[in-house]
N, C-alpha and C positions, 0 to 999 in steps of 0.2 A: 112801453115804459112802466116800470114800476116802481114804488115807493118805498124805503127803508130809515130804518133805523141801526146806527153805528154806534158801539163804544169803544174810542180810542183810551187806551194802546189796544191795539188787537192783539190774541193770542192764537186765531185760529186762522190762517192763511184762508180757508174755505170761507171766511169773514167778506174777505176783499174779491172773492172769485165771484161770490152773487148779483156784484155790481156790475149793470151792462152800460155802455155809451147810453146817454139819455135820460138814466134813471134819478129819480130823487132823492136824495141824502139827506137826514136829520140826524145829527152828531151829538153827543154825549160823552161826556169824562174829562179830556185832557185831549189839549191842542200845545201846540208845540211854534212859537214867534220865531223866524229863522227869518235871515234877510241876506245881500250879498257879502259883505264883511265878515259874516262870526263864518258862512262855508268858504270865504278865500282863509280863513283864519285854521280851517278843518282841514280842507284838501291840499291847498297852495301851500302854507306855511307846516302841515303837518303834525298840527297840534289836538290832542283828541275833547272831543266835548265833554263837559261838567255834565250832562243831562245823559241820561241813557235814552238811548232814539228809540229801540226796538219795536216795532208795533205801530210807531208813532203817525199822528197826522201832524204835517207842518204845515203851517200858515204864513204866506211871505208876505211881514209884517215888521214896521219900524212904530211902534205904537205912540201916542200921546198922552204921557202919563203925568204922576205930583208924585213927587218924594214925600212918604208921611213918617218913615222913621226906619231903624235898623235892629237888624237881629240879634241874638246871643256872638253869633259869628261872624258881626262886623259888616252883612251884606243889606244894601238896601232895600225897605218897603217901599211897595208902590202903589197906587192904586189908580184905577182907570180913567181915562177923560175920554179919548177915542180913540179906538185900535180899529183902522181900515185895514189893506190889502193894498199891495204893491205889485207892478207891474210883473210874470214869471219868466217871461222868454229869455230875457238875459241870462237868468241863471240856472236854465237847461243844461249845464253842460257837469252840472253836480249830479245829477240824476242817478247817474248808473253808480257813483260812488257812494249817495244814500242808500240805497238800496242792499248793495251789496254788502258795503263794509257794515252797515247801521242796523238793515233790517225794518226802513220807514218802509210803512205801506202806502200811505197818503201823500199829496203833495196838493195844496189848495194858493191861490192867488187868480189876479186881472189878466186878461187877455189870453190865458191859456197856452199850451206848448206845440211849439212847430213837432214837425214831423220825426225828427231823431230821438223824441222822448218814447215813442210807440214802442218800438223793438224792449228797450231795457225795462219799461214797464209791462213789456207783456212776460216777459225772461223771469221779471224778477218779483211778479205777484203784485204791483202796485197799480194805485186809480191818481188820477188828476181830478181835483172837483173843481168846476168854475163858480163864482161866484158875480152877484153881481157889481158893478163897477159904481161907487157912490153911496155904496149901503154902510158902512163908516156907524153911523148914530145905530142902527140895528144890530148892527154885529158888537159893538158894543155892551149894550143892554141885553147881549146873549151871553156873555161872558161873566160868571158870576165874580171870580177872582183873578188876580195874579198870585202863584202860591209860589213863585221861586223865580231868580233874576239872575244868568249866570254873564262871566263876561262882562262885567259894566262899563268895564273901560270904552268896551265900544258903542257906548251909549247914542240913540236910541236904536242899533242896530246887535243889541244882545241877544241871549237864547230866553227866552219868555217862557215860563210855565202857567197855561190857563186854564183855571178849570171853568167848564160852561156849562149850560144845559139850554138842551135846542135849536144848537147850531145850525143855522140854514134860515131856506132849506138851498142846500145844491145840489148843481148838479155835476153826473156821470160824465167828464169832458172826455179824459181820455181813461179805457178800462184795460182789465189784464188781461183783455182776449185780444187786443191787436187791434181795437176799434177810436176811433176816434171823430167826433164831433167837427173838433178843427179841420183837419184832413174834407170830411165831407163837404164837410159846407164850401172849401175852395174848389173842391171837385165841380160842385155844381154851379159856383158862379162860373167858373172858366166856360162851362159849359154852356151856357148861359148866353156870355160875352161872345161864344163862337156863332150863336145862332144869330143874336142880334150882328153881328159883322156880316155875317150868310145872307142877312135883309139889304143890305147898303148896297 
């Protein structure tokens, strides 16, 4: 396992290649708040995002915020109270259409991605990072701003623009080599369960 530093958006695909299953990630620049609403709003309804994805790391996040005021153009200020992490399995089924149509490279959230996320994440250059499940107050205090709020109507499930510094650290869940953490770890409990049955 080894240890890196990212600045999202990437521009260099060979950015996201150095990351293996396992490794540690500390994040830098711009994260990107996506949750299930604003990608049924994307994919389902067909409507393209205010944010350019390209490069991007998204965070599946409905944040906790305060309205402190608005801009020249009418869109609200916000500022942070706590921005956790939301469950990601549900909304695996977005994956291959970030990727492709958008150009994300990242995808970060709780509990991590079954097995169909592997393939389009190996295809299409992208890492899964897990995080950990309750760290809410920390990843907070990693988040220096909100610099952009698109979508509010579907408030608190809009596209978030945050800029942070030392995000993390997470980790390597699933990489663009075809590897993945989650996969493993069922492999070897099953295996596991079969030895203990083997004992009975």
């Amino acid at each position: 396992m080894a240890a890196h530093e990212v600045t999202f958006p990437v521009t260099d695909p060979a950015e996201i290649l150095k990351l293996c299953a396992g490794d540690e990630v500390i994040v830098q620049g711009h994260i990107i708040g996506i949750r299930d609403r604003t990608q049924i709003r994307i994919f389902d309804q067909g409507i393209e995002p205010p944010m350019d994805l390209s490069g991007a790391f998204l965070l599946h996040t409905a944040p906790n915020v305060r309205k402190v005021g608005t801009d020249a153009e009418g869109r609200g200020q916000y500022e942070k109270l706590c921005i956790g992490t939301t469950t990601s399995a549900r909304m695996v089924r977005f994956t291959e259409g970030l990727g492709s149509q958008y150009g994300v490279r990242a995808i970060c959230g709780k509990g991590g991605f079954p097995d169909e996320a592997i393939e389009p994440m190996q295809r299409l250059g992208m890492v899964y990072f897990a995080i950990v499940g309750g760290a809410a107050a920390l990843e907070t205090t990693q988040i220096e701003e909100i610099e952009e709020v698109a979508w509010e109507e579907l408030m608190p499930e809009c596209l978030w623009r945050f800029r942070v510094k030392d995000f993390g650290p997470l980790t390597v869940g699933i990489d663009a080599h075809g590897s993945s953490l989650y996969r493993d770890v069922q492999a070897q409990a099953h295996k596991k369960l079969e030895e203990i049955y083997a004992r009975l």
